[in-house]
C-alpha positions, 0 to 999 in steps of 0.5 A, a space after each residue: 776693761 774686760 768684765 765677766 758675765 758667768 752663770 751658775 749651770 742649772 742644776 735641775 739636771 743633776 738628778 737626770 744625770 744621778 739616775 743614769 749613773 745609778 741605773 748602770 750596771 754596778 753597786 750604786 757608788 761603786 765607782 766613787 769619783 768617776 761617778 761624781 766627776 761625770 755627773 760634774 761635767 754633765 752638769 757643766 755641759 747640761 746634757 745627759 752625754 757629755 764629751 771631751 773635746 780637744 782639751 788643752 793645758 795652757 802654761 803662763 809664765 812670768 817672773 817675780 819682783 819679790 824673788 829679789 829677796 831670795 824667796 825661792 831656792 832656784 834662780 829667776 833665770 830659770 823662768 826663761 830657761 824653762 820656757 825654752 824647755 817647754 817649747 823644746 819639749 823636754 819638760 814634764 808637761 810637755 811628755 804628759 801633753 804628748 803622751 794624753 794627746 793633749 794641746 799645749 799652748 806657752 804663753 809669755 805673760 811677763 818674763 824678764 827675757 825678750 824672747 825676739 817673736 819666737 813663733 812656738 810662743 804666745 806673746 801676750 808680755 805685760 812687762 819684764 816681770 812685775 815690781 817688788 811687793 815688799 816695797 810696791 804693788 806688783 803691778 797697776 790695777 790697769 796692768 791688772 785688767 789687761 792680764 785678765 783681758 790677755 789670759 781670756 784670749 788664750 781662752 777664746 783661741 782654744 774654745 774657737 779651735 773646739 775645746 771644751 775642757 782646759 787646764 792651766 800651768 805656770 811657771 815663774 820663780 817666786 810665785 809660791 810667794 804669790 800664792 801664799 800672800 793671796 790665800 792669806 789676804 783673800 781668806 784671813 789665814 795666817 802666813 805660817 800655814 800658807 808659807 811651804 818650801 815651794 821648789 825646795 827650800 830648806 827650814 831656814 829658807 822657809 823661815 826667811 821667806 815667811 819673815 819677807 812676806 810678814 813684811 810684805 803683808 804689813 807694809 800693804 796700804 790698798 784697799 783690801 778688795 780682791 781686785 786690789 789685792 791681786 794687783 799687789 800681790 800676784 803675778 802676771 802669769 797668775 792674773 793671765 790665768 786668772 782671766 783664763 779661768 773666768 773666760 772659760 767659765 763664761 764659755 761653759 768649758 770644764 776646768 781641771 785645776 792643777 796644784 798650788 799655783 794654780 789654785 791660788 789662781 782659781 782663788 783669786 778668780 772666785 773672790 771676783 766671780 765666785 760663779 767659777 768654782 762650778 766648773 772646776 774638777 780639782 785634778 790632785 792635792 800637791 805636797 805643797 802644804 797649804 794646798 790642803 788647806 786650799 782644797 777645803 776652803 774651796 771645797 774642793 774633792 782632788 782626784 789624785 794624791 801622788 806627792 806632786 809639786 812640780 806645777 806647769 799643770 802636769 798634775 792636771 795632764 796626768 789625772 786627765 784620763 780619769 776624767 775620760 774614764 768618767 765619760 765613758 762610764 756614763 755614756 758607755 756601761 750598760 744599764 740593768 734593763 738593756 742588759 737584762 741584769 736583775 738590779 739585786 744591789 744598791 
């Protein structure tokens, strides 16, 4: 069974790092954002000069029991369709990875195609999709342990190659579902303000998908602990990147989170370890329209506001030069006495 031992980084060196951002030559908070998101990774990294170092985006995906019950508006066979896509390089991230020079990892975490040792997969499958959460949980608890396991592996491929700053993508039809049920379940909100049009449905199909996860929530007879609720209600894409997240937080790395999906991810991995959310920079606010609601519960600050809902963590990949921007500024701008600026504003 894997367990997590994730510390809190040590804040002491916030004020360090303040006083460096403040003394560079600028209106104090003049840089907004790229000011806190240095300070942020400076603090993760507990040094006054922090640095990127080979960043990757690592795409899970898996298919859904509850797309059965015509939660989404596209169809399951999609899932595999865009596996194939990604690892052609036709998808949008994979032009955003290529264009930021960014890694890119897919990994087959539970689609319900036998992908025959395709070798530009990682093959870490649990099962050809998880079971129906209308009627069952979506998968065991033991399942459950060994996506968190398997999602930590991808990590520790990453970390070993030098990676210090990951973010995560997912694709499995239905999993907007996912993610509604386990912001419901894990933070008391009602469905109708979690429940949105994932890959485009219209009213009516929003309506029909509440009306299943109505019955779903229920019907749900577990124990009401996170652990049980992420076995029943989430995906083996979405546990793998929940294992992810949390490894790369015991590691230390950055984590820039993506949209919905991914969110609902990081959700799950604070309700087990809320230590996580230290080490979170949240990359943008999806058009999706619970993932507001999201950002505040978890006290979130997105960087971006584009209108994304795609997924795959092209959100992440495309707000990924503002974290560099970031690093340069704190390591790279003058202060006011090497550049003999007279400091006349604050």
């Amino acid at each position: 069974m894997k367990t997590f031992s994730i510390k809190r980084p040590d804040r002491a060196i916030a004020a360090q790092l303040q006083d460096k951002i403040d003394d560079l030559t600028k209106p104090k908070g003049s840089l907004g954002l790229l000011e806190e998101t240095a300070l942020r990774i400076g603090v993760i990294q507990q040094t006054l000069t922090p640095t990127l170092s080979k960043p990757y985006n690592l795409v899970f995906a898996g298919d859904h029991g509850i797309a059965d019950e015509g939660v989404s508006a596209t169809v399951k066979e999609v899932t595999r369709q865009m596996v194939y896509n990604f690892i052609g390089g036709g998808a949008g991230v994979s032009v955003f990875a290529r264009q930021h020079n960014i890694g890119l990892k897919v990994i087959d975490s539970g689609v319900d195609h036998d992908f025959e040792g395709h070798p530009e997969l990682v093959h870490k499958k649990i099962a050809f999709g998880t079971r129906n959460f209308l009627y069952e949980p979506a998968m065991t608890h033991e399942e459950l342990h060994l996506a968190l396991e398997r999602g930590a592996e991808v990590v520790d491929d990453i970390h070993r190659e030098g990676s210090n700053v990951v973010s995560f993508g997912e694709m499995g039809i239905g999993n907007t579902s996912c993610s509604s049920m386990l912001m419901t379940m894990l933070h008391n909100v009602p469905l109708e303000k979690t429940v949105g049009a994932g890959s485009g449905l219209d009213n009516k199909g929003v309506q029909h998908k509440l009306d299943i996860l109505s019955r779903a929530k229920a019907s749900y007879k577990g124990d009401r602990s996170a652990f049980d609720i992420i076995a029943h209600f989430s995906g083996y894409e979405m546990a793998m990147i929940t294992g992810g997240m949390l490894r790369a937080a015991e590691l230390g790395m950055v984590i820039l989170v993506d949209g919905f999906n991914i969110t609902a991810s990081l959700m799950a991995a604070a309700a087990l370890h809320p230590e996580v959310l230290d080490y979170c920079i949240y990359s943008h606010k999806s058009n999706e329209g619970a993932h507001k609601l999201m950002l505040d519960i978890l006290g979130g600050t997105p960087l971006l506001q584009l209108e994304l809902r795609l997924g795959e963590g092209t959100g992440a990949l495309v707000a990924y030069p503002i974290l560099e921007s970031a690093i340069c500024m704190i390591n790279n701008m003058s202060s006011f006495s090497a550049a003999k600026v007279t400091r006349s504003f604050n």
